[in-house]
C-alpha positions, 0 to 999 in steps of 0.5 A, a space after each residue: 641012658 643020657 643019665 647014666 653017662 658022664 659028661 665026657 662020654 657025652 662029649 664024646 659021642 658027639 665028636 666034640 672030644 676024643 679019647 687020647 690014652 686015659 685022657 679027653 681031649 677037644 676034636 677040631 670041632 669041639 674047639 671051634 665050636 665051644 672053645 674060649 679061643 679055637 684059634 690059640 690051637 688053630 691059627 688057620 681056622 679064621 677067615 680072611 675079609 678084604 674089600 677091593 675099590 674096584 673088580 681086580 684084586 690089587 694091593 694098591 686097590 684094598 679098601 678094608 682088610 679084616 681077620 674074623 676069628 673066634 667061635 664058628 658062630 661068632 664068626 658067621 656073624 662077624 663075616 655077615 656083618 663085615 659084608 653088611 657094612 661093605 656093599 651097597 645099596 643100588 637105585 633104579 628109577 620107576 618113572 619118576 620114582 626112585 627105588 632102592 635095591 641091595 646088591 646082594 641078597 642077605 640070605 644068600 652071602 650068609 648061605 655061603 659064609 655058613 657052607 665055607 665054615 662048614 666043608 672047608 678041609 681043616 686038615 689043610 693047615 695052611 690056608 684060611 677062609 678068604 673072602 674078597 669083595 669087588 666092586 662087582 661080586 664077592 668070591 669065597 675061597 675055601 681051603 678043599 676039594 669037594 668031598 667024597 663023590 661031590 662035583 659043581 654040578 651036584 653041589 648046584 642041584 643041592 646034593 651035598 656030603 658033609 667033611 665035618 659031620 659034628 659041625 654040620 650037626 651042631 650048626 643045624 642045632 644053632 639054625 645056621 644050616 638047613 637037614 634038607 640040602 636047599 641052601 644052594 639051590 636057594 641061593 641060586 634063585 635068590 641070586 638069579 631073581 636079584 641079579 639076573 646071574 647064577 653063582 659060579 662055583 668053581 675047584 681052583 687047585 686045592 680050594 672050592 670058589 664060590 662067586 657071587 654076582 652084584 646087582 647092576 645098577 639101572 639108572 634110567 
């Protein structure tokens, strides 16, 4: 069967383009996901870093600002990096012992990186993704409400229902997403295990809110 279809058709059927009278044209997710510059099209579809000095957003107070843009993989990569390179690494004294400690768990900022790319309302046009890192947790803002029937507290047992069908598949294939929804709960027993607190997740208005809490810094 897969023979037997054009490349368009193929296209197509896996919502990566459409057809627009007698032409093929990109859906959102084809050209986030393929395009040689997805934000040519769609300005709003880049993320928005920014580091602040301490746990109140001011802009007096931002350390390093940053717009991640391109393909969604370049993006979560980018995104994961930009986050590498601005937390830190705390220190606990083990007797006489000095052990080192991550404020975050990788898995666990690159989980919500990923779930923002991933849900965000790419009909709302005119927000981007923002993610602010304070001196003692970093929040994700993602433009949308939860979809379909959705609450925080089904999102927290690991119920989900994907906005974007084709990007959820397609980042699955990449092996960004996991089929099985145990990406937020895992992030909650990562993030319990390694700060001692749970996410809060959050609907503020038309944006879904993901904070992330640091690893205090146990200096004995």
């Amino acid at each position: 069967l897969w023979n037997t279809l054009s490349w368009e058709q193929l296209l197509v059927n896996m919502r990566l383009a459409q057809t627009v009278g007698s032409e093929v044209r990109p859906t959102i997710a084809g050209l986030l996901l393929f395009g040689d510059d997805p934000q040519r099209y769609l300005e709003y579809a880049r993320i928005s870093a920014v580091t602040f000095r301490g746990a109140d957003a001011g802009e007096a107070d931002i350390l390093l600002s940053k717009e991640i843009t391109g393909r969604l993989d370049r993006m979560i990569d980018e995104a994961e990096v930009f986050l590498g390179q601005n937390t830190f690494v705390t220190s606990q004294m083990n007797g006489w012992r000095r052990e080192d400690q991550p404020q975050y768990h990788r898995d666990v900022l690159r989980e919500a990186v990923v779930n923002a790319v991933a849900h965000r309302d790419y009909s709302i046009r005119t927000s981007q993704i923002r993610i602010f890192a304070f001196a003692d947790r970093i929040e994700f803002h993602s433009p949308g409400r939860l979809p379909n029937t959705v609450t925080v507290d089904s999102v927290r047992s690991g119920i989900h229902s994907s906005r974007n069908p084709a990007l959820y598949t397609h980042l699955t294939h990449l092996g960004y997403m996991r089929r099985i929804g145990v990406g937020v709960p895992l992030m909650i027993r990562l993030s319990r295990e390694l700060s001692g607190r749970e996410p809060a997740f959050a609907l503020v208005g038309e944006e879904f809110r993901v904070t992330i809490w640091a690893r205090p810094s146990r200096t004995q």
